[in-house]
C-alpha positions in Angstrom: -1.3 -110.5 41.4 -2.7 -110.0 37.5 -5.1 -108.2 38.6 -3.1 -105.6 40.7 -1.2 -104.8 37.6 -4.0 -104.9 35.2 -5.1 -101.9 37.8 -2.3 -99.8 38.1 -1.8 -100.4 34.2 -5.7 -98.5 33.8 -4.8 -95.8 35.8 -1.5 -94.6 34.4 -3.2 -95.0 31.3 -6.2 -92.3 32.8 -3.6 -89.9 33.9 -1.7 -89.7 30.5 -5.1 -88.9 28.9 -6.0 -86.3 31.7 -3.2 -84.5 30.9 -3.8 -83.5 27.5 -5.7 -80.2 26.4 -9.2 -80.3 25.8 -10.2 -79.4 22.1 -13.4 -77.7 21.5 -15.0 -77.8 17.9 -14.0 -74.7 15.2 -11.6 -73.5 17.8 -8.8 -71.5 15.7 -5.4 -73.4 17.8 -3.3 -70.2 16.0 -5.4 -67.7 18.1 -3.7 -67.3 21.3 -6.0 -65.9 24.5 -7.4 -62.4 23.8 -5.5 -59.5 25.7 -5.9 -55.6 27.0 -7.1 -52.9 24.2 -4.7 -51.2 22.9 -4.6 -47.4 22.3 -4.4 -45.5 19.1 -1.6 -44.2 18.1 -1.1 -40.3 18.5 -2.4 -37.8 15.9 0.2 -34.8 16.1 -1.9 -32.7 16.3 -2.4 -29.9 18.8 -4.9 -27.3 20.3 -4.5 -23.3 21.5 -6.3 -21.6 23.0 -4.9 -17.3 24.1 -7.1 -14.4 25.3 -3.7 -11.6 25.3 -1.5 -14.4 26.6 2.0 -13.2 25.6 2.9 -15.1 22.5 6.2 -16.8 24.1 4.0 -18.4 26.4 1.9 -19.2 23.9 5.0 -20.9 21.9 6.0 -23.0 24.6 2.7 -24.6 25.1 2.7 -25.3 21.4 6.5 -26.8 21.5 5.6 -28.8 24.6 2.1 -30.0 23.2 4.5 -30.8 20.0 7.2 -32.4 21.8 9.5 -30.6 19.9 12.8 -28.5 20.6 12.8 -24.5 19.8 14.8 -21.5 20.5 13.1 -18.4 20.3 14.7 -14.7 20.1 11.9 -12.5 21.3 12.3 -10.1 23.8 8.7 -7.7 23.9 6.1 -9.1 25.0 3.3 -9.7 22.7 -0.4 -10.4 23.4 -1.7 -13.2 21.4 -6.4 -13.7 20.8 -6.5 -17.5 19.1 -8.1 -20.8 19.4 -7.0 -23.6 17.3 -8.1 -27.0 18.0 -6.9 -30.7 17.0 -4.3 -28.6 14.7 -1.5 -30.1 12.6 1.6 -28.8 14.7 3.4 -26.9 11.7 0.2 -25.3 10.2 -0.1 -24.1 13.9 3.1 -22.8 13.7 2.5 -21.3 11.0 -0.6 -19.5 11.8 0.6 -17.8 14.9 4.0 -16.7 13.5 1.9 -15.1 10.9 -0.1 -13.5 13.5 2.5 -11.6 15.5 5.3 -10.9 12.6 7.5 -13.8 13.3 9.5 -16.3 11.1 11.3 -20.1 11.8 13.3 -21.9 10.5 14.3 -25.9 11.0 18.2 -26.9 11.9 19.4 -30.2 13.1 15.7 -30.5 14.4 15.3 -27.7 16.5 12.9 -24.5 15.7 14.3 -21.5 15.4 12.0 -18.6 15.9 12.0 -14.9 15.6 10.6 -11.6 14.2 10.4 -12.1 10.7 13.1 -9.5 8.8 11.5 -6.5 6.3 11.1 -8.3 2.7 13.1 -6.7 0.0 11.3 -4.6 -2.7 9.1 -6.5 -5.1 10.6 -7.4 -8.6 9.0 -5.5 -11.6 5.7 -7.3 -12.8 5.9 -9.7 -15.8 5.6 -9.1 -19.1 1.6 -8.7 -19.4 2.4 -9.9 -22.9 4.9 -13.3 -22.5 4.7 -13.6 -18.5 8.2 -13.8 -18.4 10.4 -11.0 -17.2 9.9 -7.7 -16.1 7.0 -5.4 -18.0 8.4 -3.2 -20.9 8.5 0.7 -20.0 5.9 2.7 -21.4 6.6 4.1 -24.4 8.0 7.9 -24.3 4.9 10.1 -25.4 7.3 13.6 -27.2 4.7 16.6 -27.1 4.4 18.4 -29.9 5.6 22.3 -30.1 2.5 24.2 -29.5 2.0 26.4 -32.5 0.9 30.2 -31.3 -1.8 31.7 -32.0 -2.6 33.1 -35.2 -2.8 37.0 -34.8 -6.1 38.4 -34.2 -5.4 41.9 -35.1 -4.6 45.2 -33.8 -7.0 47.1 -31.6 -7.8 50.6 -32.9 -6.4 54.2 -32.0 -9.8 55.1 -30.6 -9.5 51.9 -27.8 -7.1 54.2 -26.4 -10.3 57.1 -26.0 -11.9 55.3 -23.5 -12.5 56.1 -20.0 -11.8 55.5 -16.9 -12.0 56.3 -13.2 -9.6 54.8 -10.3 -9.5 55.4 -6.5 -6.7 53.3 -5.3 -4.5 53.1 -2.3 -1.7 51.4 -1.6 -2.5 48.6 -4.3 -0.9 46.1 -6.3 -0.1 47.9 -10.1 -1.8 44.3 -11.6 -4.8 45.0 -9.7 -5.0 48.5 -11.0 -4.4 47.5 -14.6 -7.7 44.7 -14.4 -9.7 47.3 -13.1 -8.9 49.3 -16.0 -9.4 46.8 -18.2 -12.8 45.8 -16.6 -13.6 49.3 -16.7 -12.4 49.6 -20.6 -13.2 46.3 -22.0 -9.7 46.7 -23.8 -7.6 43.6 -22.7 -4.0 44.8 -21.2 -1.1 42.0 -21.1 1.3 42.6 -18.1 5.1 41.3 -19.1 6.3 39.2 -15.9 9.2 41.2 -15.6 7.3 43.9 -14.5 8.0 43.9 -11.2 4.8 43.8 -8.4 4.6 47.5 -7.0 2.0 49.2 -4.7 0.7 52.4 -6.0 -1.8 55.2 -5.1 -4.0 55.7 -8.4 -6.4 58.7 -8.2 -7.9 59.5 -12.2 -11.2 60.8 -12.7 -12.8 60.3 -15.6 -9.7 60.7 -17.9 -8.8 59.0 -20.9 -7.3 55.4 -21.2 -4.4 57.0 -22.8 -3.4 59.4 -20.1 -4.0 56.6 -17.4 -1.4 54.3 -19.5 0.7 57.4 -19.7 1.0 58.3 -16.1 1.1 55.1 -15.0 3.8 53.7 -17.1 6.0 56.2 -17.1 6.4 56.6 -13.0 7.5 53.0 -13.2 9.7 53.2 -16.0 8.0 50.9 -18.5 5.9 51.3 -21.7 2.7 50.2 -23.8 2.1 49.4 -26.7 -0.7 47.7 -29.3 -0.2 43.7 -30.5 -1.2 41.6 -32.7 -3.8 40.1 -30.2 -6.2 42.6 -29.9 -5.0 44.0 -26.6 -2.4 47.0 -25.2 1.4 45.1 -23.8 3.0 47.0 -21.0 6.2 45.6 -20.6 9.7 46.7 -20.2 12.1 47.5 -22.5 12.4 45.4 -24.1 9.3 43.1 -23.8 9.7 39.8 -22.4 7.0 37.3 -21.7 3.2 38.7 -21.2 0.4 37.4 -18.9 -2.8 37.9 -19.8 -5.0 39.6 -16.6 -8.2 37.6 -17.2 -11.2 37.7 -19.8 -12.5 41.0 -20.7 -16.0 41.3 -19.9 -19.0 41.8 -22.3 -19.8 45.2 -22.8 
């Protein structure tokens, strides 16, 4: 009988020990079984790519790469050329709005997109002097009064000796006058209210005197000598004279 329960006694004890975990040496007990990998978390970051894909398809790849909410207010179609790769989502954004003339903004978390409105005219530059505030006006330049001309003198009585030939039809009295002149080498001054008529002008070989004679009195007006070397024909009276051009060289 002792020996029965000595028995059964060394076997219970054998179970109790069996039961226990078995302890390996430098084995961490806080480290519990390894598991699956797990994945990285998500950069936010997107890529494009559009050969003349219209840009509202383009925008709604973007927003559902994103996972973000927009409304866009776009109604012609617009082709869109980009490739963007692994692309922050607002610098994306950014770079096709820019693209194709639009503008977004951000409410209650929702994009709101469409074509950007015409920017107001630019504010006068700064100051180049402080930075601050607009430029000071250039300063107002007053012109001086142009002094005349001294006088150059009075031609003499024999200018009026030289001569001249004409052959004109149907021409401009100005014209006739700088042929004269050319002719002469006297310089004639023309007032501008003498009025632009088309004469027939036949002298041959006569003096400068009787050409001014003729010709000035069948329109009315007159001559006379100034103080700038040359012969006025003007009205009466004078108002302002043109000259007809540089005498030439004899």
């Amino acid at each position: 009988m002792k020996l029965t329960w000595i028995l059964a006694a060394l076997f219970a004890a054998t179970s109790v020990f069996a039961d226990e975990p078995t302890i390996t040496p430098n084995q961490d007990l806080a480290t519990p079984p390894p598991s699956a990998a797990v994945q990285g978390t998500p950069t936010g970051n997107v890529s494009l790519s559009s050969k003349g894909q219209d840009v509202r398809e383009v925008l709604h790849d973007l927003f559902r790469q994103g996972k973000r909410n927009f409304v866009l207010d776009l109604k012609d179609r617009t082709p869109l050329y980009l490739s963007l790769t692994d692309v922050e989502f607002e610098e994306t954004l950014a770079i096709l709005c820019q693209a194709v003339g639009l503008e977004y903004r951000m409410q209650n978390g929702i994009f709101y997109i469409a074509k950007a409105k015409p920017r107001p005219a630019s504010r006068p530059a700064a100051n180049a002097a402080t930075g601050h505030g607009p430029a000071k006006p250039a300063p107002v330049v007053t012109a001086l009064p142009v002094t005349p001309p001294a006088p150059r003198g009075r031609l003499p009585e024999s200018a009026l000796n030289k001569r001249v030939t004409t052959r004109f039809t149907k021409t401009d009295f100005r014209a006739v006058m700088k042929d004269i002149q050319r002719q002469t080498g006297v310089r004639l001054e023309v007032d501008t209210a003498v009025p632009n008529r088309f004469l027939d002008v036949f002298l041959i070989d006569t003096s400068l005197k009787y050409a001014l004679d003729q010709l000035t009195e069948a329109l009315g007006l007159s001559y006379s000598f100034s103080d700038n070397l040359s012969i006025r024909i003007a009205k009466n009276p004078p108002n302002r004279v043109v000259a007809l051009g540089d005498v030439p060289k004899p």
